[in-house]
C-alpha positions in Angstrom: 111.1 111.1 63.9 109.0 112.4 61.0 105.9 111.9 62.8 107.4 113.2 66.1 107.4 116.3 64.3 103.5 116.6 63.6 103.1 117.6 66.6 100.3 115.3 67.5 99.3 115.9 71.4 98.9 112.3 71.5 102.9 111.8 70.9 103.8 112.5 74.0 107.4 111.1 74.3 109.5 108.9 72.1 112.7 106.5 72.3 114.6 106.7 69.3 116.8 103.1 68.6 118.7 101.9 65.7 117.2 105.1 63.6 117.9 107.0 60.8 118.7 110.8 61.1 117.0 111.8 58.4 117.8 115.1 55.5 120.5 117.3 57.9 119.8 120.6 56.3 121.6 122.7 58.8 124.1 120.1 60.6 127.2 118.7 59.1 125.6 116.1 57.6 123.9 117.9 54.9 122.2 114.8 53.0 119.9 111.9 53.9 120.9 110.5 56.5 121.5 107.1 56.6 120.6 106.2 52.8 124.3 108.6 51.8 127.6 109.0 53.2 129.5 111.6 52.2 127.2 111.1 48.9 128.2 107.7 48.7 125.5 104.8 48.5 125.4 102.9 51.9 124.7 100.0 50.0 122.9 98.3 53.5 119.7 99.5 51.8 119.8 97.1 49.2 119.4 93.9 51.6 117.3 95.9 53.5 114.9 97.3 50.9 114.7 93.9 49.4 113.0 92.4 52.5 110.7 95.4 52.9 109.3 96.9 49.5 105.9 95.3 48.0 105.3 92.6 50.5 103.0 89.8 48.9 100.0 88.9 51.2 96.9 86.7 51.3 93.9 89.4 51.0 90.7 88.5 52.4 87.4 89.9 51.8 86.1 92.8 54.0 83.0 91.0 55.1 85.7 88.3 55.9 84.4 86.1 59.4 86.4 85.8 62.1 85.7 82.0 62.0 87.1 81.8 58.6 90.3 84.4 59.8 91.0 82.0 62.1 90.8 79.0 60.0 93.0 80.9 56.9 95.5 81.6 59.8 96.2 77.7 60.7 96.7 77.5 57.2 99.2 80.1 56.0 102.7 81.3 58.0 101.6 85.1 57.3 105.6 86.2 58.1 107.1 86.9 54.9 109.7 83.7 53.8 112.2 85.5 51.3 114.5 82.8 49.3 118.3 82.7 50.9 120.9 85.1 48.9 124.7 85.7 49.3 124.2 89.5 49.6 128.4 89.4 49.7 128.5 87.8 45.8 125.1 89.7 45.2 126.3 93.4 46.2 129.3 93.3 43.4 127.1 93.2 40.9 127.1 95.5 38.2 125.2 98.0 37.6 124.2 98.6 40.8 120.4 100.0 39.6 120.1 95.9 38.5 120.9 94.1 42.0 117.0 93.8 42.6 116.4 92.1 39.9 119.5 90.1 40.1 118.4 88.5 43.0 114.9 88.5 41.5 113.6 90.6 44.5 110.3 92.5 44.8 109.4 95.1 42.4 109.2 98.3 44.1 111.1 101.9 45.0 114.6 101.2 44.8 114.9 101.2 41.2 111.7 99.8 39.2 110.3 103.3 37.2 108.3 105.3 39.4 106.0 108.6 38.7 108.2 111.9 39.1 105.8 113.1 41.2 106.8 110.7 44.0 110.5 111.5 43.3 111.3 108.3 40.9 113.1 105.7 41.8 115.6 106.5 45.2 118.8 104.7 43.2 118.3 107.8 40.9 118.1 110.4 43.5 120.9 112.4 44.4 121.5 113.8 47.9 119.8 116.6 48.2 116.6 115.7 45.8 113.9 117.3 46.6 111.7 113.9 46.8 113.6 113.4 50.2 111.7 115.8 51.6 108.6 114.1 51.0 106.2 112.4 53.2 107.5 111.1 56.9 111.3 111.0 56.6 112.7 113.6 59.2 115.1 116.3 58.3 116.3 119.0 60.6 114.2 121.8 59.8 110.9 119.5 61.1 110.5 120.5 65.0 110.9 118.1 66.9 109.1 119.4 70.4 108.7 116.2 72.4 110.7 114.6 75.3 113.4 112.1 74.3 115.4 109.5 75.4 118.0 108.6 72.6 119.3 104.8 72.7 122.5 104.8 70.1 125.5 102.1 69.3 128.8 102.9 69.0 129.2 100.3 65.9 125.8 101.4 64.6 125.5 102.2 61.4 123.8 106.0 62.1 125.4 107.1 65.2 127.1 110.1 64.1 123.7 111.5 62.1 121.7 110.3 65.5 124.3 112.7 67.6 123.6 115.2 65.4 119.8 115.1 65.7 120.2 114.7 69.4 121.9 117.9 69.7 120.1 120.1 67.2 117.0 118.9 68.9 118.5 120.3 72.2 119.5 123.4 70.6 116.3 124.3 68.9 113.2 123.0 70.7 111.4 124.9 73.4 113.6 125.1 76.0 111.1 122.8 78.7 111.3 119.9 76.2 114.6 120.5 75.1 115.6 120.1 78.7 114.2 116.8 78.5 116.3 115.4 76.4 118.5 112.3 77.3 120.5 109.8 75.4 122.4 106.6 76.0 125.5 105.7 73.2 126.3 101.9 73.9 129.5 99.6 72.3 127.3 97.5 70.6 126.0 97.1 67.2 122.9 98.1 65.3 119.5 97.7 68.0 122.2 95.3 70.4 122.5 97.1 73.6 120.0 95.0 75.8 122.7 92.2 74.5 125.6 93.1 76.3 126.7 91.1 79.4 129.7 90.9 82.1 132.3 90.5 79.1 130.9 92.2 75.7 133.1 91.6 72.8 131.9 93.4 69.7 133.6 92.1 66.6 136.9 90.7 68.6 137.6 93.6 70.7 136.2 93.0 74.4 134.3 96.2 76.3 134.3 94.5 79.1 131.0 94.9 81.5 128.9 97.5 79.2 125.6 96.3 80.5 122.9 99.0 81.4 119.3 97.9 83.1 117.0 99.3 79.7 114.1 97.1 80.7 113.8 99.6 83.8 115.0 102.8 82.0 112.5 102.5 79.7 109.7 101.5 82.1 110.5 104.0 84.2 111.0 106.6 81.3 106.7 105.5 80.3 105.9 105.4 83.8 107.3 109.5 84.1 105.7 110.7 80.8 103.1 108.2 80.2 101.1 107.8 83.3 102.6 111.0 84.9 104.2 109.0 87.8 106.5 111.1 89.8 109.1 108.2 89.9 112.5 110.9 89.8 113.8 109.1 86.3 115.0 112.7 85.2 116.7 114.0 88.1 118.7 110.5 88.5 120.0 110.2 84.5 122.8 112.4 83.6 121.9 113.8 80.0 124.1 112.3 78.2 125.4 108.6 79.4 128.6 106.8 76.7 130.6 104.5 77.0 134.2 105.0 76.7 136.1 101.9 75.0 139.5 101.1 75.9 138.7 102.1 79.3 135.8 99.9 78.9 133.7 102.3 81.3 130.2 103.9 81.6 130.8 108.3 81.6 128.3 110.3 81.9 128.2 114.5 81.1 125.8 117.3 80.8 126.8 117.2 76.6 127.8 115.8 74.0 130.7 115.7 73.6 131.5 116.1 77.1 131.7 119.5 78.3 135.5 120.4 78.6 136.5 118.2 75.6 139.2 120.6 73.6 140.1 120.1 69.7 143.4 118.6 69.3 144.5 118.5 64.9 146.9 116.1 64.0 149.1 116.3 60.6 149.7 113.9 58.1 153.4 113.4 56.8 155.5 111.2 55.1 158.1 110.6 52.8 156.2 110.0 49.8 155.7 106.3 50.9 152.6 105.5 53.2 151.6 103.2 51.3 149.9 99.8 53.2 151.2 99.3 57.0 154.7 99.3 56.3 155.1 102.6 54.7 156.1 105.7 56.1 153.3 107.4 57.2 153.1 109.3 60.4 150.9 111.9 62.3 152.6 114.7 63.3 151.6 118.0 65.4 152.3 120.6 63.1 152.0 120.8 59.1 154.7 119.0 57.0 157.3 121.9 55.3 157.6 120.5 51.4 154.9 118.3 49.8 156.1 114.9 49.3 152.6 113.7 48.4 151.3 109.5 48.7 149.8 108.2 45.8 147.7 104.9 45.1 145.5 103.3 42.5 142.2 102.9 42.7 140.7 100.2 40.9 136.9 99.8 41.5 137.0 96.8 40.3 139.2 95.2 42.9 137.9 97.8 45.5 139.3 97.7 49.4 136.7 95.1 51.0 135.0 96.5 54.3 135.9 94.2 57.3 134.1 95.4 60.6 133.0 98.8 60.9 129.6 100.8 61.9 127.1 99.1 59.2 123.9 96.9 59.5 121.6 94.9 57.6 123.8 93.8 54.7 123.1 90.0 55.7 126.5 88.1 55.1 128.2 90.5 53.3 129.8 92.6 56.1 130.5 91.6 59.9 129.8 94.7 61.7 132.0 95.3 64.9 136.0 95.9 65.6 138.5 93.9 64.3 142.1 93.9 63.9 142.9 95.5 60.2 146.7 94.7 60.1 145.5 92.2 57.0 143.5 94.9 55.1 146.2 97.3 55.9 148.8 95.1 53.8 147.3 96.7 50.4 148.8 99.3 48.5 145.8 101.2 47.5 145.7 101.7 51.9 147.4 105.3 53.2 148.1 104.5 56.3 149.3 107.1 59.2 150.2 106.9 62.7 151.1 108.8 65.6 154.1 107.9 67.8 154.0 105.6 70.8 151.9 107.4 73.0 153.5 107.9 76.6 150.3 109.3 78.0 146.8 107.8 77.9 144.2 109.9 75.9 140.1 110.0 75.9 138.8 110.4 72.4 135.0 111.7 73.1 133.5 113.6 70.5 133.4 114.0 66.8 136.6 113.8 64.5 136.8 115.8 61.6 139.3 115.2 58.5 140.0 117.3 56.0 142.4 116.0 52.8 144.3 118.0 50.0 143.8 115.4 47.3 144.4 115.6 43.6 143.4 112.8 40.9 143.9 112.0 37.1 139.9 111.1 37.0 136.9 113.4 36.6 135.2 111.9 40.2 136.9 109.7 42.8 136.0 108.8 46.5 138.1 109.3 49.3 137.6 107.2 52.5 139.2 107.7 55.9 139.1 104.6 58.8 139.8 105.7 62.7 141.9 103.0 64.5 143.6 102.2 68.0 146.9 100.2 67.5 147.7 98.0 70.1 151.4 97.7 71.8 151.0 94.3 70.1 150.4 96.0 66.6 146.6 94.8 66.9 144.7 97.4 65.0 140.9 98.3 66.0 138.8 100.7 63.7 136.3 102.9 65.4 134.3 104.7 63.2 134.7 105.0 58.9 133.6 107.8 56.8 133.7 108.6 52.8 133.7 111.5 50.7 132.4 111.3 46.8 134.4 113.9 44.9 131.3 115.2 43.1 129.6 116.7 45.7 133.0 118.6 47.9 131.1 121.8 47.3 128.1 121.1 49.2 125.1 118.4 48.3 122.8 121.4 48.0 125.2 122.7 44.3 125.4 121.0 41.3 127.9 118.3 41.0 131.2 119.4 40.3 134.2 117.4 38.0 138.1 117.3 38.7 140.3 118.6 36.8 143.8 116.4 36.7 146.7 116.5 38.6 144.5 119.6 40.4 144.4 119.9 44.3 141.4 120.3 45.8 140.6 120.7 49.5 138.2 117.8 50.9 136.3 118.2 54.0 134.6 114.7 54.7 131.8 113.8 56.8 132.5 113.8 60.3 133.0 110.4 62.2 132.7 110.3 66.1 133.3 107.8 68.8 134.5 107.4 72.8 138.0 106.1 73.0 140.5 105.9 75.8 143.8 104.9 73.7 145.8 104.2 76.6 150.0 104.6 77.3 152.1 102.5 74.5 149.1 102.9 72.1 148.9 105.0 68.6 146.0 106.6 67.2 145.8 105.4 63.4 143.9 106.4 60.7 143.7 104.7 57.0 143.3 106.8 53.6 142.1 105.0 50.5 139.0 105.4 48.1 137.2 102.6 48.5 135.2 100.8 51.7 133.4 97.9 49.8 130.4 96.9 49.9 130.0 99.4 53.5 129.6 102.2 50.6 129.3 101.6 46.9 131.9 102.2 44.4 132.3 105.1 42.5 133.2 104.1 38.8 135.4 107.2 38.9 133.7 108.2 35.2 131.9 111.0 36.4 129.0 109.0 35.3 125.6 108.5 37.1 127.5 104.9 39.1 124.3 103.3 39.2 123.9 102.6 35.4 127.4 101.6 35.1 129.4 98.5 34.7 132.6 99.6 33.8 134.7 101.7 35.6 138.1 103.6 35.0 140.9 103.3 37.3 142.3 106.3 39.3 145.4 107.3 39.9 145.1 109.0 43.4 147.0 111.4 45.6 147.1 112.8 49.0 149.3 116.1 49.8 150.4 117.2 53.3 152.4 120.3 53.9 152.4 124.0 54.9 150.7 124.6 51.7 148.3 121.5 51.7 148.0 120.8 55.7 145.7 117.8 55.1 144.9 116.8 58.9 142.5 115.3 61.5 141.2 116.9 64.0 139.8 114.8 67.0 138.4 116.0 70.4 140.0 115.4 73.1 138.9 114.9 77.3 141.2 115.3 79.7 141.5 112.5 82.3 144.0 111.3 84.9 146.3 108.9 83.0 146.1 105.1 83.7 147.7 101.9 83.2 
């Protein structure tokens, strides 16, 4: 993406997969984009960045023969051979600025001492450092002025930040290139869409027959831009192609999200007692009258383990995919709130937005919301996950600000998005807490740096919903025939 946006004549197309969006300056996610959530760690980087920084290499001379290239390459296995770890015992450990070293990985970026001219170390770096903006990484005030087609996963861990990208390129670019701009949004997992066959089960949920032909999309895409063929590819895509789970269908629209799609808000309520899946927690269509607040404790060292979910890369130490969360739902430190029994089925296609009235006895605290589709047999799918670190509700681009107790505060968090069909006898679902372990790393609740720290401070948690604090989620709705 950053070097889409040199504008070198000799980048004449591009098909983004399994990418990160990048510094969002003017969309919603106003931070890097796949390194923070919310302005919480996505603590995939660590696995990752451990395979990828200062690889060791046999060096060769320059005057080097190819006689002897040959010989040194029966020799040596040049593909890099990194000793096994248990990335899900290696990610608790504390502080987080030491899990290189724990796992005596490579010296490099993530937290070895680097020049302040580069930016430092990227552990250090808080979202809206200005070393972000440095060198190739994309952010949303780069043009991007090339023809796109846009491959993206539903369980992928950058979807919502890839959306994002894919419309602001469509909305700024000139308009010939911005009209040729296509995407694809698959059920699959990170870079797995060319993996789906007659009965794709991601996690434990099946999507059916989500199988595309890419092989000939993406020839045929070359073939258009590359060799100039006149081969029809962009008269016979729709712009935008998803696929809608639950109805386990390809859609396609002129948008995203489809044109038509209407805002629908949902309120949470309860009686004080939404704690875990048997509480009391409901979503209703208008606000609560008197606040009867939930509360839970949030311990960061016994933090709510991520099972499933939109992540990547983090080896062993989080299955990525949808699986039923009745089990995780069992904790106390879980808010959990449903709608009724719905007697009509409902598409879900677009982004969902939450916003929280929340209150804490510590100076910093996360919040984190999960999206889910319960089952008539109480099986409960999540769909997308998203976090919010205290610290930074005023915007990444102010100065870190501190709670004050027993003070609410209003919380938008980042937006999550999907395409859902939760069909008749369903609920839509969604699950409060502060933690989403190791999917994001935990915040110490201190109001300390995280990173450095090994000891945290347990919080003491609330979330309000009434006419005064209408803490909601708004989700976007299309309207289709109902069916069984």
């Amino acid at each position: 993406m950053g070097v889409a946006a040199l504008g070198n004549p000799a980048f004449t197309t591009m098909i983004p997969q399994g990418f990160g969006a990048g510094v969002g300056r003017f969309s919603p996610y106003f931070e890097q984009g796949n390194w923070y959530r919310g302005g919480a760690l996505q603590m995939l980087f660590i696995p990752w960045l451990s395979g990828q920084q200062n690889h060791v290499r046999p060096m060769f001379q320059p005057n080097t023969s190819r006689e002897d290239l040959i010989r040194a390459s029966k020799s040596f296995d040049l593909a890099q051979q990194l000793p096994p770890v248990d990335w899900s015992q290696a990610l608790r450990h504390l502080p987080v600025m030491d899990i290189m070293k724990a796992v005596d990985a490579p010296h490099g970026i993530f937290a070895d001492p680097m020049p302040v001219a580069t930016g430092g170390a990227m552990i250090q770096r808080a979202p809206n450092d200005p070393a972000w903006y440095r060198g190739g990484l994309w952010h949303d005030n780069m043009p991007i002025n090339i023809p796109g087609f846009w491959f993206m996963s539903w369980y992928d861990v950058s979807v919502g930040p890839n959306l994002a990208a894919y419309n602001y390129v469509r909305r700024t670019a000139k308009p010939e290139v911005a009209d040729q701009q296509y995407a694809i949004i698959a059920p699959t997992l990170h870079c797995s869409h060319k993996k789906a066959t007659e009965d794709t089960v991601v996690g434990e949920r099946s999507m059916g027959d989500a199988r595309l032909d890419y092989d000939s999309l993406t020839y045929g895409w070359f073939d258009h831009f590359l060799k100039g063929e006149n081969n029809d590819i962009l008269t016979k895509m729709p712009k935008v192609r998803y696929f809608t789970m639950g109805m386990n269908k390809w859609q396609s629209s002129a948008t995203w999200p489809p044109k038509g799609a209407q805002p629908m808000t949902l309120f949470l309520a309860s009686g004080g007692k939404a704690n875990s899946l048997y509480g009391d927690g409901s979503l209703i269509s208008a606000p609560a009258g008197a606040d009867d607040p939930d509360s839970f404790n949030y311990d960061p060292m016994n933090p709510v383990p991520s099972y499933g979910g939109n992540v990547c890369c983090t080896g062993n130490a989080v299955t990525a995919g949808a699986f039923d969360q009745r089990k995780q739902e069992a904790r106390a430190d879980i808010l959990v709130y449903s709608t009724e029994i719905l007697t009509e089925g409902m598409e879900v296609s677009g982004p969902i937005d939450v916003t929280l009235y929340v209150s804490s006895d510590a100076k910093d605290t996360d919040f984190t919301v999960k999206l889910i589709d319960v089952y008539p047999d109480g099986t409960a799918y999540n769909l997308d996950e998203t976090i919010q670190r205290l610290r930074y509700r005023e915007g990444y681009d102010k100065p870190p600000v501190w709670m004050e107790p027993g003070k609410v505060y209003k919380v938008a968090l980042q937006p999550m998005t999907t395409s859902n069909y939760f069909a008749a006898g369903h609920r839509l679902r969604i699950e409060v807490s502060s933690s989403n372990f190791p999917r994001f790393d935990r915040n110490m609740n201190t109001g300390g740096n995280n990173y450095d720290e090994a000891k945290g401070v347990v919080a003491r948690n609330v979330v309000h919903h009434s006419h005064q604090y209408p803490s909601q989620i708004s989700i976007t709705v299309v309207k289709r025939q109902p069916t069984s």
